[in-house]
C-alpha positions as CSV (number, residue, x, y, z in Angstrom):
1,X,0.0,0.0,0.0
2,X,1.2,3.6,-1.0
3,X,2.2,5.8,1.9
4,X,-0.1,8.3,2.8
5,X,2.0,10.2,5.7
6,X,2.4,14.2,4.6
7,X,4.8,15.8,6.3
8,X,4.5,19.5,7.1
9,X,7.2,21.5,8.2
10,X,5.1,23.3,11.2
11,X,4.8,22.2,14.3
12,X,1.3,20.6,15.7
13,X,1.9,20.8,19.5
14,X,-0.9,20.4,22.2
15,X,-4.6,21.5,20.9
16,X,-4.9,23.7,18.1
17,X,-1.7,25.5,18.9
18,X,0.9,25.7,15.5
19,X,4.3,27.0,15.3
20,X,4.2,30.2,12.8
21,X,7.8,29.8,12.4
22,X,8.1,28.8,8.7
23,X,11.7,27.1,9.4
24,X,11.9,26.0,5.3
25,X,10.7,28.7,2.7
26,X,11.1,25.5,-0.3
27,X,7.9,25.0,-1.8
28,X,8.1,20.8,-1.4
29,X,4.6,19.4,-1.4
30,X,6.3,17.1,0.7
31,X,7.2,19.5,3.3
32,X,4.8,22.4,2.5
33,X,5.5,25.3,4.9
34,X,2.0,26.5,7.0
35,X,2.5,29.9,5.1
36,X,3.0,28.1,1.9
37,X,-0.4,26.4,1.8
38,X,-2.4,29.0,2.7
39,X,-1.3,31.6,0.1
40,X,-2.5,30.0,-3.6
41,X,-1.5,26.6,-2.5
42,X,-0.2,24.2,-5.8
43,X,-2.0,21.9,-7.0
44,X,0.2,19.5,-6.1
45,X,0.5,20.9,-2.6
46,X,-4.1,20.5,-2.6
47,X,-3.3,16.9,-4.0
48,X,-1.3,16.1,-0.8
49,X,-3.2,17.8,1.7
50,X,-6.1,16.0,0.9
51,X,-4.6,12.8,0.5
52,X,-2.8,13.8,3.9
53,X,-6.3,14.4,5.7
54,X,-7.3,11.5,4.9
55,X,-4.7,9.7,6.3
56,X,-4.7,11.7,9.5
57,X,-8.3,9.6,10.3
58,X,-6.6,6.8,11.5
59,X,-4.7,8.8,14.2
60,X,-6.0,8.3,17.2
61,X,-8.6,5.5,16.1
62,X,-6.3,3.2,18.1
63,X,-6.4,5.0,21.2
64,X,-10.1,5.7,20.6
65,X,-11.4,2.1,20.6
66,X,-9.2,0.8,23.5
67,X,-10.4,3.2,26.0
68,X,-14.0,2.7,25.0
69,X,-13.8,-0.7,24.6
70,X,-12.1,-0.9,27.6
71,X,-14.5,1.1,29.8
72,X,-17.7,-0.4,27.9
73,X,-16.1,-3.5,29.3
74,X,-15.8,-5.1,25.8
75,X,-11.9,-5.5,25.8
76,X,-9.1,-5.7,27.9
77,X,-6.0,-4.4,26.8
78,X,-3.8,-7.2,28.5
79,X,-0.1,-5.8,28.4
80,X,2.2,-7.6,30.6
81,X,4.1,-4.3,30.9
82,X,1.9,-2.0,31.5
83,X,-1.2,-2.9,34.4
84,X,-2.8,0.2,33.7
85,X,-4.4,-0.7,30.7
86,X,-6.3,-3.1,32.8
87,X,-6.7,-1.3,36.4
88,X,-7.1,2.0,35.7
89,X,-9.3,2.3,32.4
90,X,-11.4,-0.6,34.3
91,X,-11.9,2.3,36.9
92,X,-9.6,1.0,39.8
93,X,-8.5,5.1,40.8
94,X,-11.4,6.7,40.2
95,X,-11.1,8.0,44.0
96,X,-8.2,9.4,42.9
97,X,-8.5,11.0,39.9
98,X,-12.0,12.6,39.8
99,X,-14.3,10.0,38.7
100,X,-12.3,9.1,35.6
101,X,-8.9,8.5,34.5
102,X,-5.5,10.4,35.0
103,X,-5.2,13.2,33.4
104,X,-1.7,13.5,32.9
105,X,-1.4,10.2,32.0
106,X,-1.2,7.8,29.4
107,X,-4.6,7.4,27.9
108,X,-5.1,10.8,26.5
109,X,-3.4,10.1,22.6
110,X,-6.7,10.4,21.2
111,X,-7.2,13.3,22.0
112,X,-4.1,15.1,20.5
113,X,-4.7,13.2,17.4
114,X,-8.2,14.3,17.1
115,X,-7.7,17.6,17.2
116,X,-4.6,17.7,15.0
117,X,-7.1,16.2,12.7
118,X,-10.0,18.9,12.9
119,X,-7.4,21.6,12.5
120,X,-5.7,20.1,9.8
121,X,-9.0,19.9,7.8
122,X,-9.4,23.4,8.7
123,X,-6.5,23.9,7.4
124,X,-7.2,22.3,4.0
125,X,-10.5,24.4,3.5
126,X,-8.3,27.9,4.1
127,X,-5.8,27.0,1.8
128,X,-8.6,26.2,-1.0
129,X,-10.2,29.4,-0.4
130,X,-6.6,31.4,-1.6
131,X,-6.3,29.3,-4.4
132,X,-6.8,31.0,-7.7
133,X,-6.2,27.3,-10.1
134,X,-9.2,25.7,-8.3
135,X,-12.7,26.3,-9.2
136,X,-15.8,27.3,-7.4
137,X,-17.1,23.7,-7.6
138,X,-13.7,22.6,-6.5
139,X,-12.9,24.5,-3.6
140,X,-17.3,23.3,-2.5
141,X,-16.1,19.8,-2.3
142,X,-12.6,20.4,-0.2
143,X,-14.8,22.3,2.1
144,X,-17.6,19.7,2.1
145,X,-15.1,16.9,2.6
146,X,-12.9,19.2,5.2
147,X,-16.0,19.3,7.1
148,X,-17.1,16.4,6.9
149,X,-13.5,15.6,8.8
150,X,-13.7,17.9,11.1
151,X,-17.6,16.6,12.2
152,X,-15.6,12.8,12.4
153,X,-12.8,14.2,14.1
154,X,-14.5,16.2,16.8
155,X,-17.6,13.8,17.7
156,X,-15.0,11.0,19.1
157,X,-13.1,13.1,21.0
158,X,-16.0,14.8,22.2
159,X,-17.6,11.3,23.2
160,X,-15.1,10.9,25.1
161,X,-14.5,14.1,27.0
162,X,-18.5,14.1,27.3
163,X,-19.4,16.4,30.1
164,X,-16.3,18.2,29.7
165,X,-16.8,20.0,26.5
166,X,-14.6,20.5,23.9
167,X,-12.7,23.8,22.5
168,X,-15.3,24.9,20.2
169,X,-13.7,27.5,18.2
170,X,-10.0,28.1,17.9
171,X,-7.9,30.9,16.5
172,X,-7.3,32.4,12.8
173,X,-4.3,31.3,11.7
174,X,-4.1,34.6,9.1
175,X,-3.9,36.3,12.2
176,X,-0.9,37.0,14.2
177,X,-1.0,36.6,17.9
178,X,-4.2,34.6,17.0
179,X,-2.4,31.0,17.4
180,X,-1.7,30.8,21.3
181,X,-5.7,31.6,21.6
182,X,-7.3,28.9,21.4
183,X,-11.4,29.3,22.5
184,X,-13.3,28.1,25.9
185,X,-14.6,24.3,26.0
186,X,-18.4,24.5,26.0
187,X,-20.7,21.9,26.8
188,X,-22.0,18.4,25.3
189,X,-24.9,19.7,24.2
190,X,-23.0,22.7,22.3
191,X,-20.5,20.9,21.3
192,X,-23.1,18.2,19.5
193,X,-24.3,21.8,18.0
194,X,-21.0,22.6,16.4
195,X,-20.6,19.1,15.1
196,X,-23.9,19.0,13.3
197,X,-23.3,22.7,11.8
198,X,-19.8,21.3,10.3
199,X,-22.1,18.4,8.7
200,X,-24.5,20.6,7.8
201,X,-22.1,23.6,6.1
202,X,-20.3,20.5,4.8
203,X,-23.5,18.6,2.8
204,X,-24.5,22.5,1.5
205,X,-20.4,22.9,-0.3
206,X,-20.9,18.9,-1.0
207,X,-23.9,19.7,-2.8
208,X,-22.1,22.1,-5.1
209,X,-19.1,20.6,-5.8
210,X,-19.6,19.0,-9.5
211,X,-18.5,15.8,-10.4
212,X,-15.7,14.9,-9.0
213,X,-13.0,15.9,-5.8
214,X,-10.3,18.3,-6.9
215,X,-7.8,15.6,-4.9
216,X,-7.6,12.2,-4.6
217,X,-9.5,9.7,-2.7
218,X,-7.5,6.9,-1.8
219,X,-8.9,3.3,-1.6
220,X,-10.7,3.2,1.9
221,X,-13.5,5.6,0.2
222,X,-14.1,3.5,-2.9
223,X,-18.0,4.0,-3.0
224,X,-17.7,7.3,-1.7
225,X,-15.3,9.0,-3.5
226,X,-17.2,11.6,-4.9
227,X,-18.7,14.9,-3.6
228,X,-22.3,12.6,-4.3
229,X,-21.3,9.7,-3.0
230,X,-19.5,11.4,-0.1
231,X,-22.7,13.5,1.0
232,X,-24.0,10.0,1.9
233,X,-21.3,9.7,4.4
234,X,-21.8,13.1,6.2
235,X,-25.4,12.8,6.3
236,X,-24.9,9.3,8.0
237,X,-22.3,11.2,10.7
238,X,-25.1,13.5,10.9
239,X,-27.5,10.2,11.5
240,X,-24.9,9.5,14.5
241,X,-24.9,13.3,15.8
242,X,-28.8,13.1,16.0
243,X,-29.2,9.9,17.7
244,X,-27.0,11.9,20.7
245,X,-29.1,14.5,20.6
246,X,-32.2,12.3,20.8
247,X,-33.6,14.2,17.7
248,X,-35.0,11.4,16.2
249,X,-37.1,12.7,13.6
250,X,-33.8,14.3,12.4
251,X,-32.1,11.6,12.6
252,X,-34.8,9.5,10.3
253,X,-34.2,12.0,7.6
254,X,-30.6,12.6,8.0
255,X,-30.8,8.3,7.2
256,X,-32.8,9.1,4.2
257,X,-30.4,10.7,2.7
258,X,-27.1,8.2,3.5
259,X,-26.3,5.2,2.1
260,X,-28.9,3.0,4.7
261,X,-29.9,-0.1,2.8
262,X,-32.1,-2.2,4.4
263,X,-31.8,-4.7,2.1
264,X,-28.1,-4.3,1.1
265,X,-24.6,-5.9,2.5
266,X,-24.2,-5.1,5.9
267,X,-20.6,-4.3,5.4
268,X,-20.7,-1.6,3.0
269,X,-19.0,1.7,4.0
270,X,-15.9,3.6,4.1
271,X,-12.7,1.8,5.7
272,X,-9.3,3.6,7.0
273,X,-6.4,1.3,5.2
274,X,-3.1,0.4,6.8
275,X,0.2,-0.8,6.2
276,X,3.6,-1.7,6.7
277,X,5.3,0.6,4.2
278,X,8.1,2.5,5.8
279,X,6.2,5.9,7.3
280,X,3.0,4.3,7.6
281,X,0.5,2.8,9.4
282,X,-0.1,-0.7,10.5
283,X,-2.9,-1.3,12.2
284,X,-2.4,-1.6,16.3
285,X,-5.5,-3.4,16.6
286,X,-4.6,-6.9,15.7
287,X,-2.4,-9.3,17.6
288,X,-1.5,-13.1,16.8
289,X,-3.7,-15.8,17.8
290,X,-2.6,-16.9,21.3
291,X,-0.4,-13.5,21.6
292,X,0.9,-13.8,25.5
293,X,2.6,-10.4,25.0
294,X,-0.2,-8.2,25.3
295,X,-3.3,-9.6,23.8
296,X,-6.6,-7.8,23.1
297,X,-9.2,-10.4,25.3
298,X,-12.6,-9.4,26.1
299,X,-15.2,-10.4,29.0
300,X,-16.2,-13.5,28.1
301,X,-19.9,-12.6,28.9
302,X,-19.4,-11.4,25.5
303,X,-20.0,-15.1,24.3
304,X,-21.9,-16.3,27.3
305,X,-25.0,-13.7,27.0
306,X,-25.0,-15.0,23.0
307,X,-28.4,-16.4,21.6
308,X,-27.3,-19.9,19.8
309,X,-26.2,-19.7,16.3
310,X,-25.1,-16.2,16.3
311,X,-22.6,-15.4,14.2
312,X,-20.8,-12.2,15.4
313,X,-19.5,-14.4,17.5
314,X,-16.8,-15.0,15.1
315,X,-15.2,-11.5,15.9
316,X,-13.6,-13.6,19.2
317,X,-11.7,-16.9,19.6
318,X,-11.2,-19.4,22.3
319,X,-7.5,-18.8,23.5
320,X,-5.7,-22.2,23.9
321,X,-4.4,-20.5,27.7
322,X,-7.0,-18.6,29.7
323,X,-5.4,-14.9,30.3
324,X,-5.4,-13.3,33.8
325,X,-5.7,-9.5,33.7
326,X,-4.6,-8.4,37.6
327,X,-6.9,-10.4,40.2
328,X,-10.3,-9.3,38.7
329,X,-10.4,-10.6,34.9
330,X,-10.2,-14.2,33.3
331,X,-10.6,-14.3,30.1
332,X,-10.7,-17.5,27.8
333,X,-11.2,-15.5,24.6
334,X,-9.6,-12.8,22.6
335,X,-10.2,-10.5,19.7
336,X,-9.8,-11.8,16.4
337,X,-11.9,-9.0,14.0
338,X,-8.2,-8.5,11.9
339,X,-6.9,-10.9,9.6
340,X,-3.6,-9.1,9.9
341,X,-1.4,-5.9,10.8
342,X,-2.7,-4.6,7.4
343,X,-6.4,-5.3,8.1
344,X,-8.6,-2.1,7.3
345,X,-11.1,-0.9,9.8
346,X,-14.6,0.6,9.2
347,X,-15.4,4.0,9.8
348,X,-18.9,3.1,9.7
349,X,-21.3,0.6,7.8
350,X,-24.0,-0.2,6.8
351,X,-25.1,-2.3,9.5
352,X,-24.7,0.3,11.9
353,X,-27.6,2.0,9.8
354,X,-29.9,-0.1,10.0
355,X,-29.9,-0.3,13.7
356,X,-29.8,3.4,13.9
357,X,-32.7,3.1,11.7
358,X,-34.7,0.6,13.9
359,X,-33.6,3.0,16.9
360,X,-34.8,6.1,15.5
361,X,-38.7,4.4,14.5
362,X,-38.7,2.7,17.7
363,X,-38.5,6.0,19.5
364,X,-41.1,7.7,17.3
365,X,-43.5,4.7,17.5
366,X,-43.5,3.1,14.4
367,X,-42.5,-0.4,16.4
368,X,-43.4,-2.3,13.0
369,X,-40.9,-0.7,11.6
370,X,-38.2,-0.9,14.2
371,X,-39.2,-4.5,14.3
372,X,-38.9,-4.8,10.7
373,X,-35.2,-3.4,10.8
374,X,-34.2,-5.4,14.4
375,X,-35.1,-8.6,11.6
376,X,-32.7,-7.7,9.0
377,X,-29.9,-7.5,11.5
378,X,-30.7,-10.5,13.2
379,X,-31.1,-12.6,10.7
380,X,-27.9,-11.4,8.6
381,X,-26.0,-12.8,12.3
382,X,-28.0,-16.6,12.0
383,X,-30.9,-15.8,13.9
384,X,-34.4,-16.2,13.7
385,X,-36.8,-13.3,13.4
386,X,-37.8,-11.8,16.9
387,X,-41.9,-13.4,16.7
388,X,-40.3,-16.7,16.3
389,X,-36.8,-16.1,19.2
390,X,-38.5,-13.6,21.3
391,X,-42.3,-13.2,20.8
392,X,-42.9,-11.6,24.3
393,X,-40.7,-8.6,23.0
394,X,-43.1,-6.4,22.3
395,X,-43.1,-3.1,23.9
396,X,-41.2,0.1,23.3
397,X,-38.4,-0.5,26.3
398,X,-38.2,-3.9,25.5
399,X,-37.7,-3.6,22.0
400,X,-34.9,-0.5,23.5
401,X,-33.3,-3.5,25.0
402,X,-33.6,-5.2,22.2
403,X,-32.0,-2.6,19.9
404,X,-29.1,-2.2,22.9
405,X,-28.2,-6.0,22.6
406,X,-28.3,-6.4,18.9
407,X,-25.7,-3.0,18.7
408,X,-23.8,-5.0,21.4
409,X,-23.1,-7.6,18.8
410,X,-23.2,-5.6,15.5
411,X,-20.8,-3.1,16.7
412,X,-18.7,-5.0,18.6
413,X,-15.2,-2.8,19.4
414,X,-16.5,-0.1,16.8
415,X,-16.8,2.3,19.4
416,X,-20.2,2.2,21.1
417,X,-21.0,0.1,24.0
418,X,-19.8,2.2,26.4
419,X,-21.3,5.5,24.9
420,X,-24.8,3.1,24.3
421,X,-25.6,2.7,27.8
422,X,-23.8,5.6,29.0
423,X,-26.7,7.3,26.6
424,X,-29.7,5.0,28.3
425,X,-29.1,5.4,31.7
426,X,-28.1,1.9,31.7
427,X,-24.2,1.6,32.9
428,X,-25.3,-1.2,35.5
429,X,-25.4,-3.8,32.5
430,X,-22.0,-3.9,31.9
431,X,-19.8,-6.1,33.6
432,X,-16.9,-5.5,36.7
433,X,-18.2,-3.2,39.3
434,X,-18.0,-3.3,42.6
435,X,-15.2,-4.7,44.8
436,X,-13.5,-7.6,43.2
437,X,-9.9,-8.8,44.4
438,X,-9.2,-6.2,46.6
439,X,-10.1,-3.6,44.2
440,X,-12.7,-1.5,43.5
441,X,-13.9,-1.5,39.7
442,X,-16.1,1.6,38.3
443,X,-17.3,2.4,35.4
444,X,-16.4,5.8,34.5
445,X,-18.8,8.4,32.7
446,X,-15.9,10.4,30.7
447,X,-12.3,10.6,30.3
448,X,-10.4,13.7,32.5
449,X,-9.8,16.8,30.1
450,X,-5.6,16.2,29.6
451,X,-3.8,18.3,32.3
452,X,-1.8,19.9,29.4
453,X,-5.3,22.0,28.8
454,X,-6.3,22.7,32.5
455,X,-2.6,24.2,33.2
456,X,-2.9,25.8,29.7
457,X,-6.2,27.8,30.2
458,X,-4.8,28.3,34.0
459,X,-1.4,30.3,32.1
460,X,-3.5,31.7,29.7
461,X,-7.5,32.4,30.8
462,X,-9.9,33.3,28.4
């Protein structure tokens, strides 16, 4: 696989804070200075931005689905070097560090890459605006896709942070003085605001962008590779920022307009690729069968709580040694969802669709329909229709539960257990709590803002 790592010559440090110092005045694509690409950028120099956004997704990603996994008790990252991965993310020091994690500690990568990410896009939709090669159609799709990144970006690291808030606007990089200013952290409910604006500004520039990107897509977007195809994509992140909100209805029309299938694969969507060419990215996710190193195992409840025949089951495997995580966890299974170190994972499916589908008609009464969808997922994992496995499943709440289990399954290490029942009020499913070996296990609601920011705003209030 190609390399897709773009080097810039200015320096990404902390949040949104960049180095103005333009330490190479070479126009290289390669090592295109921040001043460089933001005065009537090259083509060449829009080519590898975009290619270099793209590539930026899969920062963090890593990070992201350990620590949910790990605190949605669906994984245990089981390093025999580092105990942490198993204590604290399995909320052993919550007494000590505010409910949640340590915030100067070592769980926090996601959230530098994250935001690196959203200000690189931000990035890439200033320096289209100076160009004077691109056209007006062309500089509508780097903006819609730019958004779009930002929206993809922003929402996991804001799911994770959760009460906390996020840094909802940051400084104007045209402007000096501006770049050690970045703005105040607002609130869940604000920050879910921003995000859907992003989607929203994004589908309006997607919508009048012609044909075709003005940069390459590379392979992971095959389907969706266009500013038409792409719009599907944002308007199913803006499907996923409506479910948070609870704004069903919007969230049934956002669906409308993505690339839900009820009928189609359940795998369809957009991937992030990896590799082992020198300078990229393999992908941390997968270990060897068996791995005693430090192997990704899950709670085996996983494939206890499992109806008979179900298929998802085939994302785990029985470990020929049972792995001990610390005096609380046994696991005889571990993950096996990658083939390899150059496995590609989803961003998001079409599966995932369809239950957000079922979700959103549950919760606006059309239970048929819910039903209807519940089916199709259920039956694409081996297992009979819900009037035939569970005809006493009837009612909206059950048919919630329902939904909650069949996500459980579907989305298994994607990203959404733990931000599922955090959502319902429902934290008390999920397994290890309580006292167990001497230690005291919690499930935690958030992940501590990074110390770097609290001293930050401390040095420099807003």
């Amino acid at each position: 696989m190609k390399s897709y790592k773009i080097i810039f010559s200015f320096l990404i440090a902390g949040v949104f804070t960049f180095s103005s110092c333009d330490v190479d005045n070479t126009i290289d694509p390669n090592r295109a200075s921040l001043g460089s690409v933001q005065k009537n950028p090259t083509l060449n120099q829009i080519n590898f931005l975009g290619v270099g956004v793209q590539a930026d997704m899969r920062n963090g990603m890593a990070s992201f689905l350990i620590n949910t996994g790990s605190a949605g008790r669906e994984i245990i990252n089981s390093t025999s070097t580092e105990p942490r991965n198993y204590t604290e993310l399995l909320g052993t020091s919550v007494d000590i560090y505010n409910g949640a994690n340590n915030a100067a500690g070592i769980f926090n990568g996601y959230y530098t890459s994250f935001s690196q990410n959203r200000r690189r896009a931000d990035v890439f939709t200033r320096s289209a605006e100076t160009s004077t090669t691109l056209t007006a159609e062309q500089k509508a799709g780097i903006k819609g896709f730019a958004r779009t990144v930002q929206a993809f970006a922003a929402l996991n690291l804001l799911n994770l942070q959760f009460e906390n808030g996020m840094r909802e606007s940051f400084s104007d990089l045209s402007a000096p003085g501006d770049l050690l200013k970045p703005g105040p952290f607002g609130t869940y409910e604000s920050g879910l605001a921003l995000i859907k604006g992003y989607l929203d500004e994004g589908a309006a520039s997607l919508a009048e962008a012609g044909g075709a990107f003005a940069f390459p897509m590379t392979a992971g977007w095959a389907g969706f590779d266009t500013p038409a195809t792409f719009l599907q994509f944002n308007r199913a992140m803006a499907a996923r920022v409506a479910m948070y909100q609870k704004d069903w209805t919007g969230m049934l029309t956002a669906l409308n307009n993505s690339f839900l299938n009820l009928n189609g694969a359940i795998n369809v969507g957009p991937k992030l690729l990896y590799s082992t060419t020198p300078g990229d990215l393999a992908n941390a996710l997968w270990h060897s069968p068996n791995d005693n190193g430090a192997p990704f195992v899950i709670f085996d409840q996983f494939v206890t709580d499992a109806e008979t025949g179900d298929t998802r089951l085939s994302k785990v495997g029985l470990r020929t040694t049972a792995r001990q995580s610390g005096t609380a966890a046994t696991s005889a299974y571990e993950v096996r969802m990658y083939a390899s170190n150059v496995s590609s994972i989803s961003i998001l499916r079409n599966e995932e669709l369809i239950l957000m589908s079922a979700e959103a008609k549950i919760q606006t009464g059309d239970l048929a329909g819910g039903i209807a969808a519940l089916n199709k997922i259920r039956t694409s994992a081996g297992l009979p229709i819900l009037a035939t496995a569970k005809p006493t499943v009837t009612t909206k709440d059950q048919l919630i539960d329902e939904l909650l289990n069949q996500r459980r399954y579907s989305l298994f290490w994607e990203g959404h257990r733990w931000i599922d029942v955090r959502r319902y009020n429902k934290v008390n499913i999920l397994p290890l709590q309580g006292t167990v070996g001497g230690s005291t296990y919690v499930v935690f609601k958030q992940f501590s803002r990074p110390d770097s920011e609290v001293q930050w705003d401390r040095v420099n209030p807003n």
